[in-house]
PDB file of N, CA, C and O in Angstrom, chain B, residues numbered from 101:
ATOM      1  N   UNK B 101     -17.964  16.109 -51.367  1.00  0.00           N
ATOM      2  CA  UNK B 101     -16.614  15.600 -51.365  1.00  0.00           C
ATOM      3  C   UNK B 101     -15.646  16.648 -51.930  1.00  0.00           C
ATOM      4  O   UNK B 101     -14.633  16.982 -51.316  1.00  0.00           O
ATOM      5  N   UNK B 102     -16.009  17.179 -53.177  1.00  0.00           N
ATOM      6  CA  UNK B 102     -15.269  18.269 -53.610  1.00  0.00           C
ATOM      7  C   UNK B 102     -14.600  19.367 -52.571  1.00  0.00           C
ATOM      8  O   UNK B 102     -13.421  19.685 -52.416  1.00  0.00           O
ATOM      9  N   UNK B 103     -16.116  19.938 -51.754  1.00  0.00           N
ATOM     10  CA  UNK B 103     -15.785  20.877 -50.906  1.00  0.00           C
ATOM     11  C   UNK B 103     -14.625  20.685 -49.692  1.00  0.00           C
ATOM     12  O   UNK B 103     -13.740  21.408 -49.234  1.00  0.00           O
ATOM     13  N   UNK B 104     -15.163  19.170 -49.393  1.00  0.00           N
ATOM     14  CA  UNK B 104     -14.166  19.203 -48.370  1.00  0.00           C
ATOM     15  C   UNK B 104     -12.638  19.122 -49.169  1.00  0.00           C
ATOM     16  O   UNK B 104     -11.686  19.574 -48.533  1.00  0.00           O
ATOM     17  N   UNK B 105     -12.455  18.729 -50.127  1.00  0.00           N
ATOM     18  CA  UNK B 105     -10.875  18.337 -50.325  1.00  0.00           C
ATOM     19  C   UNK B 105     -10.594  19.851 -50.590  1.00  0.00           C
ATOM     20  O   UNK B 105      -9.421  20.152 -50.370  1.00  0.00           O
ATOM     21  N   UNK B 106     -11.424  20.914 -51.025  1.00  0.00           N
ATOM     22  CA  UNK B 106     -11.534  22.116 -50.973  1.00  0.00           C
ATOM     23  C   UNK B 106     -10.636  22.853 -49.730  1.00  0.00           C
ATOM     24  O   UNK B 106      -9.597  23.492 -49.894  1.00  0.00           O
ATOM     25  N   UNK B 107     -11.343  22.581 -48.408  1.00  0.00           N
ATOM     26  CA  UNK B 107     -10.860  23.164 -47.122  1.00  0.00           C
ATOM     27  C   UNK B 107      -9.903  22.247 -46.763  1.00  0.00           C
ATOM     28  O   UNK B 107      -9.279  22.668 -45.789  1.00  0.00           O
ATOM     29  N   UNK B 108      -9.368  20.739 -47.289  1.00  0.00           N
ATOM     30  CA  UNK B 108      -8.265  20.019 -47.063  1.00  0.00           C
ATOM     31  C   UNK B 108      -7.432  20.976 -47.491  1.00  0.00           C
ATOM     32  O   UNK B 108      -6.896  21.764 -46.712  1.00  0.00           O
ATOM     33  N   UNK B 109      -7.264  20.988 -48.686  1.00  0.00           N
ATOM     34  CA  UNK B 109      -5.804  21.715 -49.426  1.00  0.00           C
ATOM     35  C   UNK B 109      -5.818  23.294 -49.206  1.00  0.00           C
ATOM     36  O   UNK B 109      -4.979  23.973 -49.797  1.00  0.00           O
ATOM     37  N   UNK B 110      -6.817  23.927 -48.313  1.00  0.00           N
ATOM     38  CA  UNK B 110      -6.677  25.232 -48.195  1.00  0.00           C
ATOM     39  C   UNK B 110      -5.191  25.354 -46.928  1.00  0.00           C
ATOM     40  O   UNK B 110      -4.427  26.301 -46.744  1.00  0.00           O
ATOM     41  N   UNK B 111      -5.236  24.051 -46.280  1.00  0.00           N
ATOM     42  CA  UNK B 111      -4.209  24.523 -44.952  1.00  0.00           C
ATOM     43  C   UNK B 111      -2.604  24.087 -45.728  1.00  0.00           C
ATOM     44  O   UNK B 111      -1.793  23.517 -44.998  1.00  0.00           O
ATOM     45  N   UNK B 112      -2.241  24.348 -47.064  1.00  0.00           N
ATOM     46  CA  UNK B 112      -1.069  23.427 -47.529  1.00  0.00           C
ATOM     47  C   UNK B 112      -0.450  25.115 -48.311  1.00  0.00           C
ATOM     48  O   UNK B 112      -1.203  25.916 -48.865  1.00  0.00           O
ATOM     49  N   UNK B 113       0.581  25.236 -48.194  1.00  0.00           N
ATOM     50  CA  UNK B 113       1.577  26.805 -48.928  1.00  0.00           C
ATOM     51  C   UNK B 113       1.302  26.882 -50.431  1.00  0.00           C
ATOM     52  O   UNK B 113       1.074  27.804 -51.214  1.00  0.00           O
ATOM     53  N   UNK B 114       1.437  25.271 -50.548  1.00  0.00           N
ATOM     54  CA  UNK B 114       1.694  25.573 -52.008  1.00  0.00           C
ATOM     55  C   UNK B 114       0.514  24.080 -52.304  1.00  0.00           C
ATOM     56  O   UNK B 114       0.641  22.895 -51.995  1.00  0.00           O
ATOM     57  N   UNK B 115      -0.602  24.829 -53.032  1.00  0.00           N
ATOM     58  CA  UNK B 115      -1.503  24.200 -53.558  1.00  0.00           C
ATOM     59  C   UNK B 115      -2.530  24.406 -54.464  1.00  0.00           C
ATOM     60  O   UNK B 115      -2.830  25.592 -54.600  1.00  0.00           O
ATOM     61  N   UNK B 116      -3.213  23.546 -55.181  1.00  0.00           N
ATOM     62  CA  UNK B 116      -3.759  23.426 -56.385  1.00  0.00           C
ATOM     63  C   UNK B 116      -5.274  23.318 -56.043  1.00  0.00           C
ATOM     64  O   UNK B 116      -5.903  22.774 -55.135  1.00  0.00           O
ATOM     65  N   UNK B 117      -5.677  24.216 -57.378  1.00  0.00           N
ATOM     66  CA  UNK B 117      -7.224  24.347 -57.091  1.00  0.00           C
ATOM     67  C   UNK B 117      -7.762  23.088 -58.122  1.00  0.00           C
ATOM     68  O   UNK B 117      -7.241  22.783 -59.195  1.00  0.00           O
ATOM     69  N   UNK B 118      -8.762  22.548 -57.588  1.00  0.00           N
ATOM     70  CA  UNK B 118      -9.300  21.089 -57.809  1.00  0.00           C
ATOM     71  C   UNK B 118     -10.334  21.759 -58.421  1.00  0.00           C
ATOM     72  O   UNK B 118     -10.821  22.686 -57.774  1.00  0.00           O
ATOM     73  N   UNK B 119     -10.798  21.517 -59.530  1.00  0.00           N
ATOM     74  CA  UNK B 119     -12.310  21.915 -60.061  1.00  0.00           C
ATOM     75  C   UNK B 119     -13.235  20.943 -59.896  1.00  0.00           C
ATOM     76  O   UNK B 119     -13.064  19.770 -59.565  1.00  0.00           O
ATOM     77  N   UNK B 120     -14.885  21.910 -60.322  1.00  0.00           N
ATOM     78  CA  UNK B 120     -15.540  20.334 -59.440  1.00  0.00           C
ATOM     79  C   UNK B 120     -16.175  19.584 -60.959  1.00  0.00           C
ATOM     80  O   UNK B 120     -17.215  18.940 -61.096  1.00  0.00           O
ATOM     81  N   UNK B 121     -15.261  19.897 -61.858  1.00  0.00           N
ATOM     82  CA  UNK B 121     -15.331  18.893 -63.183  1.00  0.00           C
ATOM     83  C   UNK B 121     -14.079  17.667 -63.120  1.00  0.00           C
ATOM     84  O   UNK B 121     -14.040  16.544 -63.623  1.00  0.00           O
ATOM     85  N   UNK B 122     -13.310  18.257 -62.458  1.00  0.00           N
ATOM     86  CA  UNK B 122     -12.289  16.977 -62.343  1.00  0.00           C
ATOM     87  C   UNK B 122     -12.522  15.907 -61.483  1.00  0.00           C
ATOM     88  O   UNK B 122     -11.776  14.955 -61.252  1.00  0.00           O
ATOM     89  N   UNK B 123     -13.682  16.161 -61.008  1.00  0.00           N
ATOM     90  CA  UNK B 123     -14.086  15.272 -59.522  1.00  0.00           C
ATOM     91  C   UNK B 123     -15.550  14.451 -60.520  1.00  0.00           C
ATOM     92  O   UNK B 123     -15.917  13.284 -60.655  1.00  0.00           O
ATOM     93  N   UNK B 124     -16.031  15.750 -61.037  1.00  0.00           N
ATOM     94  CA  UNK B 124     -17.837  14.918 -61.655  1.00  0.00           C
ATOM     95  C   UNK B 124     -17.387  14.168 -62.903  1.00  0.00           C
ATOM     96  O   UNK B 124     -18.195  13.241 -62.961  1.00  0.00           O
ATOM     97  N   UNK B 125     -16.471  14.033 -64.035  1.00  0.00           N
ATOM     98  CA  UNK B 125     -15.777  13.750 -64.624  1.00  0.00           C
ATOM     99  C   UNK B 125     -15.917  12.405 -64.758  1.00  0.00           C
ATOM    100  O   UNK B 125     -16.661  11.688 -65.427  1.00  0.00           O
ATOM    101  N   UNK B 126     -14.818  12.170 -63.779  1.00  0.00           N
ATOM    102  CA  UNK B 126     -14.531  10.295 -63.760  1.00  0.00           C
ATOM    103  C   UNK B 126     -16.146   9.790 -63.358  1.00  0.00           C
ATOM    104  O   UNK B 126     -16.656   8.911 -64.053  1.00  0.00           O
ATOM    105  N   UNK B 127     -17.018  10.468 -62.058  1.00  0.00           N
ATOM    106  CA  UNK B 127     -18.369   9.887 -61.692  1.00  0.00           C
ATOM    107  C   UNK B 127     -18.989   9.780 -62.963  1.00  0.00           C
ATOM    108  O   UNK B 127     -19.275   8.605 -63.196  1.00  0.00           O
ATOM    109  N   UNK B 128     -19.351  10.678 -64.009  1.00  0.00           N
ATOM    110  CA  UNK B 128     -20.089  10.054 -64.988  1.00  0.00           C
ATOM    111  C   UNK B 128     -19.913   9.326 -65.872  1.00  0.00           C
ATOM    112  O   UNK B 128     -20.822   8.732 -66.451  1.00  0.00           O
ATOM    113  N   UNK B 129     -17.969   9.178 -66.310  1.00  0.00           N
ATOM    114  CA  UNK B 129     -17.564   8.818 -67.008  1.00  0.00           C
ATOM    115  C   UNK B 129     -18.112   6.977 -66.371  1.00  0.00           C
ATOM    116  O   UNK B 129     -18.611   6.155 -67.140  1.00  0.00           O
ATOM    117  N   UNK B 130     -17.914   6.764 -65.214  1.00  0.00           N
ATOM    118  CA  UNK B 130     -17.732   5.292 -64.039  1.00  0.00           C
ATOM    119  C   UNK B 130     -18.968   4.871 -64.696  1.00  0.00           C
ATOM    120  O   UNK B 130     -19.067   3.790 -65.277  1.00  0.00           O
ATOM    121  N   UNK B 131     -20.265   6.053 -64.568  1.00  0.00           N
ATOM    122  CA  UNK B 131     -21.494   5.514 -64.269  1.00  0.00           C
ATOM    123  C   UNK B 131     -21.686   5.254 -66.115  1.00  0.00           C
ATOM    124  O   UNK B 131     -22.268   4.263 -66.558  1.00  0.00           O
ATOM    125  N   UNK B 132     -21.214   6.098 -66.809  1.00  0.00           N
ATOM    126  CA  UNK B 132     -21.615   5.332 -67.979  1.00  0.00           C
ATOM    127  C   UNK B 132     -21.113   3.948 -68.857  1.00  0.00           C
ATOM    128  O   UNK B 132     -21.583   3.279 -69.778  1.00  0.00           O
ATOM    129  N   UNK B 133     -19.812   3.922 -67.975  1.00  0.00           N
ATOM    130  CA  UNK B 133     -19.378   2.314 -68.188  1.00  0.00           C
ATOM    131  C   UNK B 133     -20.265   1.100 -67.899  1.00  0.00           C
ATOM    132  O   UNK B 133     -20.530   0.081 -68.536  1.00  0.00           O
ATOM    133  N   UNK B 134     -20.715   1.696 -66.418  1.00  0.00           N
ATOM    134  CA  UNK B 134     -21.368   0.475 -65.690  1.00  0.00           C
ATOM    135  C   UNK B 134     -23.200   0.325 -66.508  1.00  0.00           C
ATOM    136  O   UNK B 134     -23.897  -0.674 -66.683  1.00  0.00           O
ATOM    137  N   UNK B 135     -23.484   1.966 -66.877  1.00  0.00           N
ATOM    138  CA  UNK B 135     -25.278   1.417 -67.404  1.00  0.00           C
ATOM    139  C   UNK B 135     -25.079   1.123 -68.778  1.00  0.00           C
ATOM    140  O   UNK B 135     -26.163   0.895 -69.315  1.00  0.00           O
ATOM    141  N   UNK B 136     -23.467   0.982 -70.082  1.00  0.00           N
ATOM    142  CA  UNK B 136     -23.480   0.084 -71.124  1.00  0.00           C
ATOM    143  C   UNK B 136     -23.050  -1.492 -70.885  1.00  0.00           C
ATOM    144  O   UNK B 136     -23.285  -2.497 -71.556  1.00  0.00           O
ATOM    145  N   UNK B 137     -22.192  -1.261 -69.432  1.00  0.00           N
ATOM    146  CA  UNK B 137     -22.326  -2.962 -69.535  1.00  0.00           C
ATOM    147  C   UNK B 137     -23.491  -3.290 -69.060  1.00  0.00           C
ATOM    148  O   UNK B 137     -23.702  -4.328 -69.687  1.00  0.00           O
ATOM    149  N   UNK B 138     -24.295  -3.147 -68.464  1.00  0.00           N
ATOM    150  CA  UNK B 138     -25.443  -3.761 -67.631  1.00  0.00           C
ATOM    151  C   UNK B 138     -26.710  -3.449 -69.070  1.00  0.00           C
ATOM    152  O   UNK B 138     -27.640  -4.254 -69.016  1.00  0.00           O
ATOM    153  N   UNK B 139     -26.794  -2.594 -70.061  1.00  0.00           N
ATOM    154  CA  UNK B 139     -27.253  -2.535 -71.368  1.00  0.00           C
ATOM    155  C   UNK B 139     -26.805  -3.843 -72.117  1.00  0.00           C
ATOM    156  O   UNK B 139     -27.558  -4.601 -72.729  1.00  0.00           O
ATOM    157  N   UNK B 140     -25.703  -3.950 -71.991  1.00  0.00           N
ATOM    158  CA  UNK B 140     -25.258  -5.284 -73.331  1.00  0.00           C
ATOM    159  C   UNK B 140     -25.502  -6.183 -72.785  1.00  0.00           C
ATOM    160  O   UNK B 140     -26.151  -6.928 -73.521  1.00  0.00           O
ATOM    161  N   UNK B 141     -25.277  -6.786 -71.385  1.00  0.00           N
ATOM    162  CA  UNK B 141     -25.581  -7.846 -70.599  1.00  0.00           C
ATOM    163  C   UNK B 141     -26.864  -8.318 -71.371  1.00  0.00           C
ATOM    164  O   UNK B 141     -26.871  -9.126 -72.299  1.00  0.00           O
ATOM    165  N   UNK B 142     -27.986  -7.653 -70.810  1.00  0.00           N
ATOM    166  CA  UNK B 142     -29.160  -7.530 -70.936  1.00  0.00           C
ATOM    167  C   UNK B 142     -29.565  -7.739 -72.411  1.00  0.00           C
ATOM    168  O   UNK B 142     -30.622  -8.333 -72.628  1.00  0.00           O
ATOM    169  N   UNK B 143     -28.924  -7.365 -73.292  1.00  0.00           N
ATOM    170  CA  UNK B 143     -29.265  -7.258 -74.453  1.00  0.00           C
ATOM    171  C   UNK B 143     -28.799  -8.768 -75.261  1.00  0.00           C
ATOM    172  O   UNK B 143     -29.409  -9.159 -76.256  1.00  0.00           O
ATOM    173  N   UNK B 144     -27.721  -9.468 -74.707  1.00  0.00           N
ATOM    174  CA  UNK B 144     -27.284 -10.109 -74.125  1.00  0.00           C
ATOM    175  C   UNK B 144     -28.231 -11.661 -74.537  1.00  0.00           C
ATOM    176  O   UNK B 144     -28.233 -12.466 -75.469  1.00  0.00           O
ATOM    177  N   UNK B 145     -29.047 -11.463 -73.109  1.00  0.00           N
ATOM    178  CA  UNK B 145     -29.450 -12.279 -72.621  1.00  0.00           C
ATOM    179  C   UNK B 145     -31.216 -12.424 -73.432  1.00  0.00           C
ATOM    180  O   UNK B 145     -31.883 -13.458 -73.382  1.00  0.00           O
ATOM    181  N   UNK B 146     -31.656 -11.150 -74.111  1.00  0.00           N
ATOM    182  CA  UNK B 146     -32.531 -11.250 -74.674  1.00  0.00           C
ATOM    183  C   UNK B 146     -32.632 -12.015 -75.872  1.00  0.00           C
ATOM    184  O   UNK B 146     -33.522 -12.806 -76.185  1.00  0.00           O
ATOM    185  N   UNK B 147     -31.403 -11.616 -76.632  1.00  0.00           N
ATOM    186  CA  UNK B 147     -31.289 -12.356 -77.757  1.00  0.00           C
ATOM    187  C   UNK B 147     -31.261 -13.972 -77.690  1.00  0.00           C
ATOM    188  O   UNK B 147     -31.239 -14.715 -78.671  1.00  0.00           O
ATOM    189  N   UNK B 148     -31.264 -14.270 -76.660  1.00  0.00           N
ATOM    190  CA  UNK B 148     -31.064 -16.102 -76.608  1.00  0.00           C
ATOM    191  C   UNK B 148     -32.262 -16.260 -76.775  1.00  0.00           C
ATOM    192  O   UNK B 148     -33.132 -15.404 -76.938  1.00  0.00           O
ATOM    193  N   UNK B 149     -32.373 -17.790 -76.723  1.00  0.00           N
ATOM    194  CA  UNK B 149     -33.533 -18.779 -76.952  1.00  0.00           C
ATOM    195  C   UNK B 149     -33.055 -19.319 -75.789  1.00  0.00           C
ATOM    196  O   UNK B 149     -31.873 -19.657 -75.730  1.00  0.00           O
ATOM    197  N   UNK B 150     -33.928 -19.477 -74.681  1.00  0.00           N
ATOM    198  CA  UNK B 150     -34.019 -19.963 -73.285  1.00  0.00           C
ATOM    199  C   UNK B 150     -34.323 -21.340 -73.305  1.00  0.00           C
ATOM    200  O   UNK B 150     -33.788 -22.192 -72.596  1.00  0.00           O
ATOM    201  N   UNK B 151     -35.874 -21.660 -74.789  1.00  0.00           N
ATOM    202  CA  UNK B 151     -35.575 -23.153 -74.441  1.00  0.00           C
ATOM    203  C   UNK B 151     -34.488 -23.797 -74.958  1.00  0.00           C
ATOM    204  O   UNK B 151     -34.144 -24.840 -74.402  1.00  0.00           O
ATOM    205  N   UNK B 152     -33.559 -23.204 -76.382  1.00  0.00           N
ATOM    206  CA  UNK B 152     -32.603 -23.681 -76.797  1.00  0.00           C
ATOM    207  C   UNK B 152     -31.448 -23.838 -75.661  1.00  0.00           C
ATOM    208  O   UNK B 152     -30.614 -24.736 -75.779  1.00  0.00           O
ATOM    209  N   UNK B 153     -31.424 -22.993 -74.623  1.00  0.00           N
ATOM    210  CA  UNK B 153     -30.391 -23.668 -74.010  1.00  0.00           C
ATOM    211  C   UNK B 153     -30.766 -24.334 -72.696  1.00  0.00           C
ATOM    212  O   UNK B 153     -29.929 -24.896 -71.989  1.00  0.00           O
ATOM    213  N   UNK B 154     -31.875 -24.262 -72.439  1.00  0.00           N
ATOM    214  CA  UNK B 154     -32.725 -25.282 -71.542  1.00  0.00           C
ATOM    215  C   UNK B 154     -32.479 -27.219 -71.353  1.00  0.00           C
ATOM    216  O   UNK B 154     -32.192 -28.093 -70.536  1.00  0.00           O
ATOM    217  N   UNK B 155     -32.980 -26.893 -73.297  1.00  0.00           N
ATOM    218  CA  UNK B 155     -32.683 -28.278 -73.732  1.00  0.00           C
ATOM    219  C   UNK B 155     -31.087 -28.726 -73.325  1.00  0.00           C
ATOM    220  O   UNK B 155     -30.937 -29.948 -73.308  1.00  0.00           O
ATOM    221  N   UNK B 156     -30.112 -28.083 -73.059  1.00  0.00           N
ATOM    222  CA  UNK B 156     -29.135 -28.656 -72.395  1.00  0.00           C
ATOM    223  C   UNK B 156     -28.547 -29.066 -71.396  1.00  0.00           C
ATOM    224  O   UNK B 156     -27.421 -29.549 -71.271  1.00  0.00           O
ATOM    225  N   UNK B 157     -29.326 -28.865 -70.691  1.00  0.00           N
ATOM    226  CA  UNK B 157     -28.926 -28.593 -69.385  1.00  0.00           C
ATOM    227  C   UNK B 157     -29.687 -30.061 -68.796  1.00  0.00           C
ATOM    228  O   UNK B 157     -29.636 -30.346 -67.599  1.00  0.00           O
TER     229      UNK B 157
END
């Protein structure tokens, strides 16, 4: 993806070089949001007592 926005902005007079940290950046920053929520979820759900909330239902 980088590359191509690479040869996108090569056909423009006046343009800016994109590094490929400004692109991997937000991706790891995304992916480490999503594997601490899906961590706490989980962590979450361990801590319960299943029959305690069984019995309610």
């Amino acid at each position: 993806m980088w590359w191509l926005m690479e040869r996108w902005l090569d056909n423009f007079d006046y343009r800016i070089h994109v590094s490929v940290l400004s692109v991997l950046m937000p991706v790891v920053l995304l992916g480490a949001v999503i594997v601490l929520t899906v961590f706490l979820k989980v962590w979450g759900s361990m801590r319960e007592n299943i029959v305690e909330e069984l019995r309610y239902e």
